[in-house]
C-alpha atoms as a printed R data frame, in Angstrom:
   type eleno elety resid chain resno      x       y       z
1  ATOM     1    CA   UNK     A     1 89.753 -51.130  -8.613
2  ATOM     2    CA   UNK     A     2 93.568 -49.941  -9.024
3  ATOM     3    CA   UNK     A     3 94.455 -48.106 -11.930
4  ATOM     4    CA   UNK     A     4 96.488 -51.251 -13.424
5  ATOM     5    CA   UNK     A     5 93.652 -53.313 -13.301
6  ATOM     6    CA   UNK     A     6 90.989 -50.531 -14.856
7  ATOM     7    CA   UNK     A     7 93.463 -50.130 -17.742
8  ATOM     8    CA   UNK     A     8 93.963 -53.716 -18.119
9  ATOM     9    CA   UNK     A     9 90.334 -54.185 -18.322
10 ATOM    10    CA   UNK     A    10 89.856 -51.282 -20.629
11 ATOM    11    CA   UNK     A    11 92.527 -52.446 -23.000
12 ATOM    12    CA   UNK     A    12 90.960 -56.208 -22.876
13 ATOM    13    CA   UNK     A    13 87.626 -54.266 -23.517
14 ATOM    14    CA   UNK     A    14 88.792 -52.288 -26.723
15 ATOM    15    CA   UNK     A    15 90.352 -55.908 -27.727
16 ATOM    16    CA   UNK     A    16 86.685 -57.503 -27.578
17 ATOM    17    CA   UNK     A    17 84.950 -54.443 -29.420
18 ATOM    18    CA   UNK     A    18 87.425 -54.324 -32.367
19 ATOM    19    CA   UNK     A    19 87.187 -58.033 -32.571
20 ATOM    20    CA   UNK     A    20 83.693 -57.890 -32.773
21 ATOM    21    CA   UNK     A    21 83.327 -55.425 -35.438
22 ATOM    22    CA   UNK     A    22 86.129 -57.260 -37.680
23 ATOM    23    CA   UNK     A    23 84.003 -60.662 -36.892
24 ATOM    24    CA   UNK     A    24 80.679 -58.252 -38.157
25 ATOM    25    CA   UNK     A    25 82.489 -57.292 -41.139
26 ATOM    26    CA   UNK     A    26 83.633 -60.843 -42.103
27 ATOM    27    CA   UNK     A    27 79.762 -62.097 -42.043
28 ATOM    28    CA   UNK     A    28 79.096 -59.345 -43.907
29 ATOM    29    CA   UNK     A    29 81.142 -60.532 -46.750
30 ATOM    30    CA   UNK     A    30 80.493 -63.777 -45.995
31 ATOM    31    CA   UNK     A    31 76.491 -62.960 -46.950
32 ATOM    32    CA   UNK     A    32 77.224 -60.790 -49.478
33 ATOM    33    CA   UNK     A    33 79.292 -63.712 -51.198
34 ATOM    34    CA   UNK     A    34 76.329 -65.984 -50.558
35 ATOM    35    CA   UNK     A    35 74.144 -63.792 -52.201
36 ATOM    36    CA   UNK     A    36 76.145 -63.644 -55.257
37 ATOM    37    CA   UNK     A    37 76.688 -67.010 -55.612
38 ATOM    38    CA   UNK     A    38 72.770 -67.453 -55.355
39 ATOM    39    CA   UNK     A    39 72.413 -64.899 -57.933
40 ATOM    40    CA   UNK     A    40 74.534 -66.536 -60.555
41 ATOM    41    CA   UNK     A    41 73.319 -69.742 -59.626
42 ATOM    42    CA   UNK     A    42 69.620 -68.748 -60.473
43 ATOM    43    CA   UNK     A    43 71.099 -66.948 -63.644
44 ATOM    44    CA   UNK     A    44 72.670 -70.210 -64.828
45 ATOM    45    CA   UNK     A    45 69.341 -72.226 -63.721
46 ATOM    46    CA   UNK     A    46 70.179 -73.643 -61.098
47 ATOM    47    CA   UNK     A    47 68.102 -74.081 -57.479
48 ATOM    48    CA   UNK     A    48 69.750 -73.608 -54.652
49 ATOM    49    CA   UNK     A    49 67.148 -73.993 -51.236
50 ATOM    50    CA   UNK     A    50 67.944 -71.614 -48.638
């Protein structure tokens, strides 16, 4: 593979990866808000399934 090509595919590479981990760190949240919202919903009586 020519060196153009390797560091286009390296570069597209890093792209993916650091996507990735920002998409990781936005479920995170994501779940972490769900669990709060779960936990005040239970503290104000109310059942949420699932």
């Amino acid at each position: 593979m020519s060196q153009t090509l390797t560091n286009l595919y390296s570069a597209m590479l890093k792209t993916l990866v650091d996507r990735r981990a920002e998409l990781v760190a936005e479920i995170e949240e994501l779940n972490n808000q769900i669990v709060e919202i779960k936990q005040e919903a239970k503290e104000n009586g109310i059942n949420i399934a699932n």
